[in-house]
C-alpha positions in Angstrom: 18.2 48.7 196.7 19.6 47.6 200.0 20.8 49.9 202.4 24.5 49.6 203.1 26.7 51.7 205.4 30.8 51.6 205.6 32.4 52.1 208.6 36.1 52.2 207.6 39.0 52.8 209.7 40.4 56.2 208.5 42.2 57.3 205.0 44.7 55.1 203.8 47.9 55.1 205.1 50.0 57.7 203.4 54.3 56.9 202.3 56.3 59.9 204.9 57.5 62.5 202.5 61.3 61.2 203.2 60.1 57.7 201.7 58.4 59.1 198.8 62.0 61.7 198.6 64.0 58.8 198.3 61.3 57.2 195.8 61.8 59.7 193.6 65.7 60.2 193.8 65.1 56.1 192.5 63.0 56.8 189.8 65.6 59.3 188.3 68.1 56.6 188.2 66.3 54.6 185.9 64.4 57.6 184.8 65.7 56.7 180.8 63.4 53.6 180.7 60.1 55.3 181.4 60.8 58.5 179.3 59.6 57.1 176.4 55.9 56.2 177.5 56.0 59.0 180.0 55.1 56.5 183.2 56.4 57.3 186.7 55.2 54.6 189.1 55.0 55.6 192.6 56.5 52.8 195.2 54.0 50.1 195.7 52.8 49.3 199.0 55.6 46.8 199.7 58.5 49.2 198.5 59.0 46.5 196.1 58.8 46.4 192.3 58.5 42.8 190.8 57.7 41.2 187.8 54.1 40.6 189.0 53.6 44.0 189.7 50.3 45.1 187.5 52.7 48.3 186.3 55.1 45.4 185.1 52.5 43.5 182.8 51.4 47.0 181.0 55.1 47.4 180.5 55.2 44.1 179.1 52.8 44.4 177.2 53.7 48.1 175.7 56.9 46.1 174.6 55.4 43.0 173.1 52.9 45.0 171.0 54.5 48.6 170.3 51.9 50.7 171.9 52.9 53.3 174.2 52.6 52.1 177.7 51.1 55.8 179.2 47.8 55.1 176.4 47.3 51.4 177.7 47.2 53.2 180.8 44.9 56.0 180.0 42.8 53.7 177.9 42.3 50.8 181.3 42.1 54.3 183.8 39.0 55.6 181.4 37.4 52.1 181.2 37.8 50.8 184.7 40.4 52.7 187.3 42.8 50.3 186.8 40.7 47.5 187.9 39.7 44.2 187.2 36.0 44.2 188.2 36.6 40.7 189.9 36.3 39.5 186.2 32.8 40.2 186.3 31.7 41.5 182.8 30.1 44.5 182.2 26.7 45.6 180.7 28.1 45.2 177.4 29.8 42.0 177.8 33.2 43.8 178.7 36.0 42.0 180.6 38.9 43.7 182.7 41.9 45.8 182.8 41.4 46.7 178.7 37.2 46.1 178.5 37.8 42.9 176.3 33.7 42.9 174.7 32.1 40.5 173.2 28.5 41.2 171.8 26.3 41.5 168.8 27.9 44.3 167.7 31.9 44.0 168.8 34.0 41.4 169.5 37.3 42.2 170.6 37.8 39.6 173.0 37.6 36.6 170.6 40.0 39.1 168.5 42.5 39.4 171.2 42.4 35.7 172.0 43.4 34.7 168.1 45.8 37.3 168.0 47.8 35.7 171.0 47.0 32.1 170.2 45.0 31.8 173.4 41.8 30.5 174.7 39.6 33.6 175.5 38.1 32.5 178.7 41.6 33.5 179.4 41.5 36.8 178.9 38.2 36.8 180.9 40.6 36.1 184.3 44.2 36.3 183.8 45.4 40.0 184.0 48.4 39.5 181.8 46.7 37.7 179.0 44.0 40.7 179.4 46.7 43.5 179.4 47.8 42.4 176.1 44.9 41.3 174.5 43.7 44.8 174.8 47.4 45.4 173.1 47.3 43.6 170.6 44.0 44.3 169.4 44.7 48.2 169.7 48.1 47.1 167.6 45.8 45.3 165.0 43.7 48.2 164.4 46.5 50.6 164.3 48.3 48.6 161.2 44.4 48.2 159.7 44.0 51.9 159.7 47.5 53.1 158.9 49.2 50.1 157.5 51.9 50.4 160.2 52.5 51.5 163.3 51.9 55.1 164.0 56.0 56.6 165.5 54.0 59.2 167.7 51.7 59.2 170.5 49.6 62.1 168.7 48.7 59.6 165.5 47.0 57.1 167.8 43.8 58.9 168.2 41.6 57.2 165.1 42.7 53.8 166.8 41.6 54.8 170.4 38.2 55.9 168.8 37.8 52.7 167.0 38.6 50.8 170.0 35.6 52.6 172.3 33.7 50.0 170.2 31.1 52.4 169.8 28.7 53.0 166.5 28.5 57.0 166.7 31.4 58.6 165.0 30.4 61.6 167.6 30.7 59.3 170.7 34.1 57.3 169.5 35.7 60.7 169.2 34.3 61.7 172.7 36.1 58.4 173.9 39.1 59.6 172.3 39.1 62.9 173.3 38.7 61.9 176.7 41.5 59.3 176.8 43.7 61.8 175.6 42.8 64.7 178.3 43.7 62.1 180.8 47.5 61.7 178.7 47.4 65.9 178.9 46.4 66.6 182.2 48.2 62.6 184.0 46.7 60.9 186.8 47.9 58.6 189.5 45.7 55.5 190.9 45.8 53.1 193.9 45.2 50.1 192.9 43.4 47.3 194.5 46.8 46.1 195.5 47.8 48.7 196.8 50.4 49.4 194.2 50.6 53.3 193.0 50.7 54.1 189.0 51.3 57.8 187.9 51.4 59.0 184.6 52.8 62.1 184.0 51.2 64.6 181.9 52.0 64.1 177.9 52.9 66.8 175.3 50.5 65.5 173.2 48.0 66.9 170.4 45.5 64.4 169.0 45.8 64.2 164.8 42.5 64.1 164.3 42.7 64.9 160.4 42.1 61.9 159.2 39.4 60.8 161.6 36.3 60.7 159.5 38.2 58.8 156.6 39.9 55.9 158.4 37.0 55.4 161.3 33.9 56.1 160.5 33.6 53.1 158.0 35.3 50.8 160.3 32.9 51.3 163.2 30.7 49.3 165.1 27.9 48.0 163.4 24.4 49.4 165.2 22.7 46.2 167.3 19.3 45.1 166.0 16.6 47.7 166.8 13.2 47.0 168.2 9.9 47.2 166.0 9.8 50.7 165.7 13.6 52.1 165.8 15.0 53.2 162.4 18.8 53.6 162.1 18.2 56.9 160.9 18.4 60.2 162.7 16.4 61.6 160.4 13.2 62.9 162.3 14.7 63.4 165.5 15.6 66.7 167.6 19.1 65.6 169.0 21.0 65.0 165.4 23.1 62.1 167.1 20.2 60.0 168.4 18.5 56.8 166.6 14.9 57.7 166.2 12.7 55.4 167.8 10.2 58.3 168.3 7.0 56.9 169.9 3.6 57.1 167.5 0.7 59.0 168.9 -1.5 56.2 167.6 0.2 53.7 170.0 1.4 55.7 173.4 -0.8 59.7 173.2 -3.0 59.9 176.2 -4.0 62.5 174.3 -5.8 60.7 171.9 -7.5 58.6 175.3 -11.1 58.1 173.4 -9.0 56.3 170.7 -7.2 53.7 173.2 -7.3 53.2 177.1 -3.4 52.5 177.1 -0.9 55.4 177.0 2.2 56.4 178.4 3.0 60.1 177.0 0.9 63.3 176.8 1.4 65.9 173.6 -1.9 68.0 175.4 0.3 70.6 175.7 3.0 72.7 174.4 6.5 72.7 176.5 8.2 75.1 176.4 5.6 77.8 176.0 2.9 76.0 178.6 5.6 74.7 181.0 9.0 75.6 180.9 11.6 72.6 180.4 14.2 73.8 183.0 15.2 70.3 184.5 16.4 66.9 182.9 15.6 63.8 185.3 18.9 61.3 185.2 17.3 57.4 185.3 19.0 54.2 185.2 17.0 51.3 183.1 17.8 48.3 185.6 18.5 46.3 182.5 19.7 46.8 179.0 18.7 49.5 176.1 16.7 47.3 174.3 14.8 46.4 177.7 13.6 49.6 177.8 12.8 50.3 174.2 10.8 47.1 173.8 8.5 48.7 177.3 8.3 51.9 175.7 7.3 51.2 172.3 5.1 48.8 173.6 2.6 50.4 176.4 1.1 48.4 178.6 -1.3 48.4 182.0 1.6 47.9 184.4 4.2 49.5 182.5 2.6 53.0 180.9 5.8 55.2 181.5 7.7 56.7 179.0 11.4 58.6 178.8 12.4 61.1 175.7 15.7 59.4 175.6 17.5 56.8 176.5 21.6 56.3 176.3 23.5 52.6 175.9 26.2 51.3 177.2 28.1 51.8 173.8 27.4 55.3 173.8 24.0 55.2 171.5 21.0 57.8 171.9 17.8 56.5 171.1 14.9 58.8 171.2 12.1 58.1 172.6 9.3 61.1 172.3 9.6 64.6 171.2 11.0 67.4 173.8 7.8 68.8 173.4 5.8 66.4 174.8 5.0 65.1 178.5 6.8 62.0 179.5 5.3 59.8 182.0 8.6 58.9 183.5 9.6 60.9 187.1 6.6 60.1 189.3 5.6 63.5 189.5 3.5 65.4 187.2 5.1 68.9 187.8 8.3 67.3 187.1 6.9 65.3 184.0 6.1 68.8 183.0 9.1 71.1 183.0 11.8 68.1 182.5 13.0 66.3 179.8 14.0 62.2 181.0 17.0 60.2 179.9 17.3 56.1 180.8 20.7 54.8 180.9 21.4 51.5 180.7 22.5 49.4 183.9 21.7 48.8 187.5 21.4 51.4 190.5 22.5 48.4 193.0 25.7 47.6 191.1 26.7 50.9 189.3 30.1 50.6 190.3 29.8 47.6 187.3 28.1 49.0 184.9 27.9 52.8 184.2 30.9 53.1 182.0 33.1 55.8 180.3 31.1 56.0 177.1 27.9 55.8 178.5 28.5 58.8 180.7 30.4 61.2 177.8 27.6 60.3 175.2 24.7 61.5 178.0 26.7 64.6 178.8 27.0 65.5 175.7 23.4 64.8 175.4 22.7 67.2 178.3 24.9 70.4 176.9 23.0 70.0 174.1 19.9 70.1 176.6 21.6 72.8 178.9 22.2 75.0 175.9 18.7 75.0 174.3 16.8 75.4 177.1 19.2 77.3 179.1 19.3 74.6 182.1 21.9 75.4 184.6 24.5 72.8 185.5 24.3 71.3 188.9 22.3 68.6 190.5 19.5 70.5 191.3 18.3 70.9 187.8 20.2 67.5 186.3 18.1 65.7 189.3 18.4 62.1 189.9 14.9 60.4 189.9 15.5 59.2 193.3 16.0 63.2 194.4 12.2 64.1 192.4 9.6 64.2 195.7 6.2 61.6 195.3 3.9 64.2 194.9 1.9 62.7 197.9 2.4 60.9 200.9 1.2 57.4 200.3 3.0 57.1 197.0 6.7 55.3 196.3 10.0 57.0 195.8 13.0 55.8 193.3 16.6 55.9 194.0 18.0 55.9 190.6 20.5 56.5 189.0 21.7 55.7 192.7 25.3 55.8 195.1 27.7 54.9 192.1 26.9 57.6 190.0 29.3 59.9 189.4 27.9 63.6 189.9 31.4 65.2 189.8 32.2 63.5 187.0 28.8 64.1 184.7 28.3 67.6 185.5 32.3 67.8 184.6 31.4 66.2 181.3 28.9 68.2 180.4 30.5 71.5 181.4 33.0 70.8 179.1 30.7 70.4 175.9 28.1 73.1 176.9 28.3 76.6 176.6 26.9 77.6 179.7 29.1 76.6 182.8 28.8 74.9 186.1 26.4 76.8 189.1 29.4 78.0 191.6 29.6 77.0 195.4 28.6 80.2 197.5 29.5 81.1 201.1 27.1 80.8 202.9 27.1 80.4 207.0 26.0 76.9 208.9 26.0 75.3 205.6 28.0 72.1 203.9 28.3 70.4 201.0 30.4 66.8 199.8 32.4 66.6 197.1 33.6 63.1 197.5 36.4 62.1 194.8 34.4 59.1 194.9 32.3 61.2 192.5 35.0 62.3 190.3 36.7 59.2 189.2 36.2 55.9 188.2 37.5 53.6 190.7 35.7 50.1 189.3 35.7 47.1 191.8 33.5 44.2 191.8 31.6 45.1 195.3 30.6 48.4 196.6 33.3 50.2 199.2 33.5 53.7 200.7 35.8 54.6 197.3 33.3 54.4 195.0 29.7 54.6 197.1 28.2 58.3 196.9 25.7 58.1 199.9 26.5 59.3 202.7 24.7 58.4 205.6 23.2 59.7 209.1 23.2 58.6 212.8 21.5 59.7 216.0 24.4 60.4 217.6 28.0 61.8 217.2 28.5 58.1 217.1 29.7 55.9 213.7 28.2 52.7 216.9 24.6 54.2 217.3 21.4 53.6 215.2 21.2 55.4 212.1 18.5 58.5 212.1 16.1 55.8 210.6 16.7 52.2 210.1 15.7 51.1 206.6 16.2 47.9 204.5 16.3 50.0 201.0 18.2 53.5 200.9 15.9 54.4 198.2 14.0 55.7 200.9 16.2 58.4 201.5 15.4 58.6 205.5 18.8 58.0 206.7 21.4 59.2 203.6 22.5 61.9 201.4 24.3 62.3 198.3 27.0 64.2 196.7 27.0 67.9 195.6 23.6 68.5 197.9 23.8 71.7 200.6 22.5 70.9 204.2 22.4 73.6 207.4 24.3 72.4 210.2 24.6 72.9 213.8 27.4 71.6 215.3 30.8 69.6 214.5 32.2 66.9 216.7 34.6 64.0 216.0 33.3 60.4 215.4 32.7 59.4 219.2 32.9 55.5 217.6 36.6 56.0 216.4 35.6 54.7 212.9 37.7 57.9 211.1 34.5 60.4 210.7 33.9 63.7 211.5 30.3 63.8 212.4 28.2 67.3 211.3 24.7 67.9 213.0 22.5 68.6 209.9 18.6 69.6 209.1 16.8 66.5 207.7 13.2 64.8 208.0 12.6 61.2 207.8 9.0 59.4 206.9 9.1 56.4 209.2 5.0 56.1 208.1 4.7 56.1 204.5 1.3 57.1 204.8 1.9 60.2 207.1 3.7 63.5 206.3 7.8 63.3 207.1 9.4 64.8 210.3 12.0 67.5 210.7 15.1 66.1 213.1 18.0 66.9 213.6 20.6 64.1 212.8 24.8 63.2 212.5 26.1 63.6 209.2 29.1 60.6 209.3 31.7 62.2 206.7 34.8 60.1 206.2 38.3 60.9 206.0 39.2 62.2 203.2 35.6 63.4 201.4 35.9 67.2 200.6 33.7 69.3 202.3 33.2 72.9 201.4 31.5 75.1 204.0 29.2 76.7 201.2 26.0 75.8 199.8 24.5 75.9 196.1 21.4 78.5 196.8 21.1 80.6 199.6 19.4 80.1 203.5 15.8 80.1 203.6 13.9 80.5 207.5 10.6 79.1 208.0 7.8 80.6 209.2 4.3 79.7 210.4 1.5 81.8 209.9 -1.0 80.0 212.6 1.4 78.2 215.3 1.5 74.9 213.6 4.5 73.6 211.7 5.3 74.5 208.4 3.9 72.4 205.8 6.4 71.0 203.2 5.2 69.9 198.9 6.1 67.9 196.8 5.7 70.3 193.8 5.4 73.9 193.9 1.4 73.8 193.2 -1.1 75.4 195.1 -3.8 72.2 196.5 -6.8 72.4 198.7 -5.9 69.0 199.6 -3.9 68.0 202.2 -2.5 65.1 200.8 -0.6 67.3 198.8 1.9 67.9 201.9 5.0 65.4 202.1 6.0 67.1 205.5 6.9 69.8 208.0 9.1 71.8 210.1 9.1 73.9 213.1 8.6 77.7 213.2 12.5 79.3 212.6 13.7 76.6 210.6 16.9 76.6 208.3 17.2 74.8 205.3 18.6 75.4 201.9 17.3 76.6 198.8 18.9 76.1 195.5 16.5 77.8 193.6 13.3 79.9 194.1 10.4 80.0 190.7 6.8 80.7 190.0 3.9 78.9 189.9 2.4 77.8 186.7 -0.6 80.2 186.1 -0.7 81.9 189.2 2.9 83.4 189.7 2.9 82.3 192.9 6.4 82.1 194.4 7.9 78.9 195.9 11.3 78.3 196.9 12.8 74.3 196.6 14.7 73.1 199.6 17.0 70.3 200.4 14.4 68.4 203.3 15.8 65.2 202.8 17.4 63.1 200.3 14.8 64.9 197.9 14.3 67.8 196.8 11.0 69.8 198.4 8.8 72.7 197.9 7.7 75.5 200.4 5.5 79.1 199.0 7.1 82.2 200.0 4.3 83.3 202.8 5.7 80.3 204.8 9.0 82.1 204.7 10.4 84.9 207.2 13.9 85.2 205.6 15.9 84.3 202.4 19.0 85.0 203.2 21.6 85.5 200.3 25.6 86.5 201.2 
């Protein structure tokens, strides 16, 4: 992945309050036109509201087709954030404001272009002809399910579910659901433009009674599987997931003297060996069926493994049994007490690819996780893979699921379908953490900007103009960035000496700039932009090194007890602050480590290198 660093001038610019005053004595003049969708839109950037405006085309379209403006709205906010992705398409073959797909198993955008007597590539770069496509198909599959047009916003629900083009009757209603929280609660958006949208919160309550009648039999058909999938979920642990559970003939190291290739281990017997208190979030770097066909198929260079893996159209697959080791986070402590999901897409282009139905059908894959194994919600126990430590120096790191994916947003997701609830921010002195709303929303956007990149990144001065902490081609690396929802000590606080609209904090890091040596503690500048939330709080408490013989502290990669020394990832001076998230035993010995936050990764130190936990 390369390395990229914004260096934007400041927020936005922002209307005066008397400008957006006088806005909104104009809106309640012609307040009567919008009361019936429910849309305010703010004054675009330009003060002017024309015909080309992208507010007038979903207005135009609401009126051509008969669906209510504020759900073409919620529906193109959910898929995309209002955006046109440069007319790239999406994983799934998606295109625009309204996702027009065409693939094996949907094809709404050959439907939208017979509808309106157009030729599709049309739809694939014209924003009107997109805005109502998407109309007019939602308008055909309203009339197919209900033989007219439904009178009230509440009746559209079966058609929004049918429209998420999905093939799990529990997914499409998760699309659903979630289109119609965003009518409940409103939401405004910037466009690309610069043009402002609001939609005001709905009176609304989804009729969801005929839902499993009218949708289920007119879903998406499921895509050819690979050799070894069944369209069944019989079999499988999670009862909305495909089972394309591995055979222990084909990929059980366990059964080594019957086959030299394997790429899963049933030896032992999680969770009564090895707690499962972590699931490790991947990307694929391709498609679904990419990653099946590897796993199912075990080979020399490619003997990893997942338990699950999520498509773009909201289908779980799995992959091995809970129980069983999965050869998939580069660490064998974490293959041990985590459970991996694969998700279809690209860390480098994210912001193109992870999409609204892909992220409700894995959090609602992880409550379901969360629940039965009673993992708490936060990023330190849903981990990225590129946050999971190499276990030794020498040895690669991974950066996936990578900058565009939206931590706010998942661990949002699946608060809302677990039982359990999100780990709170606690005070805590010297201490930060980002909550970017680049994390929150779904901004869309065909390159990668400071509104929808999640890394945040480090310089050796107060200074946006100086060298980052480390200079590196690929931020996989993690030696000069960090991400969203992690908690760092800092030191000191001083304004962007470049000018470039940061305030610049002065956290604890380490950086590896020898891949075969142990990583250094510094002390680098945190560049936060304008705007990014930051709470002065941590999630965990302060933990002060100690050394018990003069030398620096040594720093794991696993909390495991080795004689070796290649077993240390890095160090830190005597009196050292960094923060914990979470402190546990050692397997078999009871040994007590705490994790800390040492880089871009998480890291392990035993309690005898401690002199303090400190917990307010």
């Amino acid at each position: 992945m390369s390395g990229r660093r914004f260096t934007c001038a400041g927020e936005k610019a922002r209307w005066p309050r008397v400008l957006l005053f006088l806005a909104t004595c104009a809106m309640l003049l012609i307040g009567t036109l919008f009361l019936q969708s429910g849309v305010v839109l703010a004054v675009s950037t330009d003060t002017k509201q024309t015909a080309g405006t992208l507010h007038a085309l979903f207005t135009q379209a609401a009126q051509e087709s008969g669906v209510p403006e504020a759900l073409l709205l919620a529906i193109s906010y959910q898929e995309s954030r209002l955006s046109d992705n440069n007319w790239h398409p999406s994983i799934d073959g998606g295109y625009g404001y309204l996702h027009l797909v065409k693939n094996e198993r949907v094809n709404t955008l050959d439907k939208a272009a017979q509808l309106l007597k157009l030729p599709a590539d049309a739809l694939k770069r014209d924003a009107a002809a997109n805005i109502r496509g998407g109309a007019a198909v939602l308008r055909s599959q309203a009339i197919e399910l209900n033989g007219k047009l439904p009178t009230s916003l509440n009746d559209w629900y079966n058609t929004v579910a049918l429209y998420s083009g999905s093939n799990s009757r529990s997914i499409a209603a998760l699309y659903a659901d979630k289109v119609y929280e965003l009518l409940q609660k409103g939401f405004s958006v910037e466009t690309k433009s610069g043009e402002v949208i609001t939609v005001s919160p709905q009176q609304v309550q989804p009729n969801k009674q005929t839902f499993q009648a009218q949708v289920v039999s007119r879903m998406a058909q499921s895509p050819q599987l690979p050799a070894g999938c069944t369209n069944s979920h019989e079999g499988v642990e999670y009862p909305d997931a495909i089972n394309c559970i591995i055979p222990p003939e084909i990929g059980d190291c366990a059964r080594s003297s019957e086959h030299v290739i394997c790429n899963y281990d049933s030896s032992s017997s999680r969770p009564d060996d090895y707690p499962i208190d972590r699931v490790v979030i991947h990307d694929i770097e391709g498609s679904a069926a990419d990653a099946l066909n590897i796993f199912l198929n075990p080979k020399v260079e490619y003997d990893v493994s997942i338990h699950y893996v999520v498509g773009s159209d909201g289908t779980v697959y799995q992959v091995l049994h809970e129980r069983d080791t999965a050869y998939q986070a580069g660490n064998i402590w974490y293959n041990h007490h985590s459970i991996g999901i694969e998700h279809e897409g690209y860390a480098d282009t994210g912001y193109l690819w992870y999409n609204a139905t892909m992220y409700l059908a894995s959090a609602k894959l992880s409550a379901y996780l969360a629940d039965k194994y009673h993992i708490p919600i936060d990023t330190t126990h849903f981990v990225a893979h590129g946050a999971t430590p190499s276990p030794t120096i020498g040895l690669s790191n991974h950066d996936d699921p990578g900058a565009y994916w939206m931590w706010r947003y998942y661990l949002n997701a699946i608060d809302k379908y677990s039982k359990a609830r999100q780990t709170q921010l606690k005070l805590q002195p010297f201490t930060l953490t980002l909550f970017p709303e680049s994390s929150l929303k779904m901004y869309g956007g065909s390159k990668p900007t400071p509104a929808n990149f999640n890394y945040f990144y480090i310089y050796k001065e107060p200074d946006t103009n100086s060298p980052l902490i480390m200079d590196t081609q690929y931020a996989y690396q993690g030696n000069n960035n960090i991400d969203a929802l992690k908690s760092y000590v800092f030191t000191d606080i001083k304004r962007d000496q470049g000018h470039n609209g940061y305030t610049m904090y002065k956290i604890n890091f380490s950086v590896q700039p020898d891949p075969s040596k142990p990583a250094q503690f510094v002390q680098g500048w945190l560049a936060v932009p304008d705007g990014v939330k930051v709470e002065f709080g941590a999630f965990g408490r302060l933990v002060k090194l100690h050394s018990t013989d003069g030398n620096d502290v040594k720093i794991y990669g696993s909390p495991r007890t080795f004689s070796s020394s290649s077993y240390v990832i890095g160090n830190a001076p005597d009196g050292a602050l960094f923060v914990s998230p979470e402190k546990i035993a050692e397997d078999g010995s009871g040994r007590i480590w705490y994790m800390i936050n040492y880089n871009h990764r998480q890291a392990w130190v035993p309690v005898d290198e401690l002199a303090d936990a400190y917990q307010y």
